[in-house]
N, C-alpha and C positions, 0 to 999 in steps of 0.2 A: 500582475495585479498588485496598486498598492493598498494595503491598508494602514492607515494612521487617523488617530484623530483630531491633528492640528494639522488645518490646511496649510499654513506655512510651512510646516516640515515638509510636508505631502509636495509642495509645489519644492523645497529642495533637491528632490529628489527627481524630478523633471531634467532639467537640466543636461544632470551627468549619465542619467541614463541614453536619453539620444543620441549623445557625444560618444555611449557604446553602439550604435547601432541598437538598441531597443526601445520598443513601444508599450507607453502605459497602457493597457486595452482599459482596465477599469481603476478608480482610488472610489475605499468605501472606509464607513470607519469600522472601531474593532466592535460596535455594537449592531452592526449590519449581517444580515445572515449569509453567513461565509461560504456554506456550501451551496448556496442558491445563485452567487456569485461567482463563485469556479463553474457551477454548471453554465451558466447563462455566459460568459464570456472566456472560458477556457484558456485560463493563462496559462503560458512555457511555466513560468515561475510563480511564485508569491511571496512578498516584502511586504516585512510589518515592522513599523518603528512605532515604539509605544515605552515610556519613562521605563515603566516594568509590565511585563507581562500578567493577567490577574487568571484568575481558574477559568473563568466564562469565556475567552481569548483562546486558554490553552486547550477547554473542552468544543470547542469550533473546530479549531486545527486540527483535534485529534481523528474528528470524523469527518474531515476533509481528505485527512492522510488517507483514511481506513475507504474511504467510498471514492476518493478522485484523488490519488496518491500523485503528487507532484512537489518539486523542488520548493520548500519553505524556509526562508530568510528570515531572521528575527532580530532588527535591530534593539536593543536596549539600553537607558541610560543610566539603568541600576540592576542586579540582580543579587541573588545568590545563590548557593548550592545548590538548595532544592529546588528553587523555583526553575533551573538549568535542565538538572535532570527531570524534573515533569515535561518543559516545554521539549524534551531531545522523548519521551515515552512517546509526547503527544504527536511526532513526526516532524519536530521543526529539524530540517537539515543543517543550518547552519546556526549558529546564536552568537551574535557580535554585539557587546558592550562596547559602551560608549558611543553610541551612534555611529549617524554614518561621517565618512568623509569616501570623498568622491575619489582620491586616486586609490582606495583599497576596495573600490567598489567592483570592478572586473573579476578579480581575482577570487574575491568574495562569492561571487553569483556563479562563477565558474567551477570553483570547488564544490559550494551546493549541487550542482548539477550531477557534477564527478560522482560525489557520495549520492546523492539519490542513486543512480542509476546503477552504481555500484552496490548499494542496499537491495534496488527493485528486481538487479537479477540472482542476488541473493536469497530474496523471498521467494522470487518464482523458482529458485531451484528445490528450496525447501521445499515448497507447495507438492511438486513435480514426485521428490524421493517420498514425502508421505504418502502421494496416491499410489506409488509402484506399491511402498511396503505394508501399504491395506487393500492393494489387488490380492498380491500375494498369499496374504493371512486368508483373504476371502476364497479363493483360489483355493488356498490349502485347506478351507475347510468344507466346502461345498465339494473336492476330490474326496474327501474323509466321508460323508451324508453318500455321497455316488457309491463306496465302495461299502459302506456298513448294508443299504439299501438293495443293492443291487449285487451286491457281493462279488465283486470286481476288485482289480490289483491297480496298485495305483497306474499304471498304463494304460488300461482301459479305461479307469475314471477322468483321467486327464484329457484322453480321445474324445470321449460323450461328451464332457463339460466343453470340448474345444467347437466337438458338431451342433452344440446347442447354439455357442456363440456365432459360429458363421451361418447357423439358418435362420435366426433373427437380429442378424447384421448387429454385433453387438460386441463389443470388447470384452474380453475372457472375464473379466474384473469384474463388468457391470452382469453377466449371466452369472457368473457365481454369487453374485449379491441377490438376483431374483432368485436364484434355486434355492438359494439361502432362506430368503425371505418364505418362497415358497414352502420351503419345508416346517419352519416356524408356523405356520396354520394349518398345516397335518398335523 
């Protein structure tokens, strides 16, 4: 998907893109709503070439990244510092000044790609190690509630808490959260 909002730019970018083997699916400009955009036409990618990027541009992006995370390109013809680091907060993978030029364009879209997916199995690792280490906590606390209540050693509390989960088909993490829950309304 491009976005720009000078069709002549937009129509430069034609070209060398096909000459990669890729398809514009959609060109919208930067005041077009962006995530309604990704939804409705599900680009591999998204390229924006815009002079400089403004807050309304980067706060798109940001909730494009956050709800339909995918590879973002951001050509500019000016930047600075800060405006770098918002647009890299806001999920832009790539940010190339000075526009485009067509033989660094491959290398470009391909590096984005690189890093996204290198970022996205990053985040899902993260995601993954916080669920374990708030299973755990819950685990460990709902064995603590099973053995003060029932006055059980932690082997036997870990047993019950484990026969709960397999009689209502449920991962150890999510019954310790209901017993949990449960016992906060006792």
């Amino acid at each position: 998907m491009l976005v720009d909002d000078d069709p002549a730019r937009r129509a430069a970018f034609d070209s060398p893109l096909r000459a990669l083997g890729h398809e514009i699916v959609a060109a919208v400009t930067t005041s077009a709503d962006l995530q309604a955009a990704v939804r409705r036409y599900q680009p591999d990618v998204i390229l924006i070439d815009v002079d400089a990027p403004n807050r309304d541009t980067l706060e798109s992006l940001g909730q494009v990244a956050r709800e339909q995370p995918r590879p973002i390109v951001l050509f500019a013809s000016r930047s600075d510092g800060e405006t770098i680091r918002r647009a890299v907060r806001a999920g832009v993978t790539s940010y190339v000044i000075d526009g485009l030029q067509p033989a660094r364009l491959a290398p470009i879209i391909e590096v984005a790609i690189a890093r996204f997916q290198e970022f996205h199995a990053l985040r899902t690792e993260l995601e993954e190690t916080r669920l374990k280490l708030a299973d755990r906590r819950d685990i460990e606390r709902a064995k603590g509630l099973l053995m003060k209540r029932r006055n059980l050693d932690e082997p036997a509390a870990h047993e019950l808490l484990r026969n709960m989960a397999m009689e209502r088909n449920l991962k150890l993490g999510d019954a310790a959260r209901a017993l949990i829950a449960a016992a906060e309304l006792l």
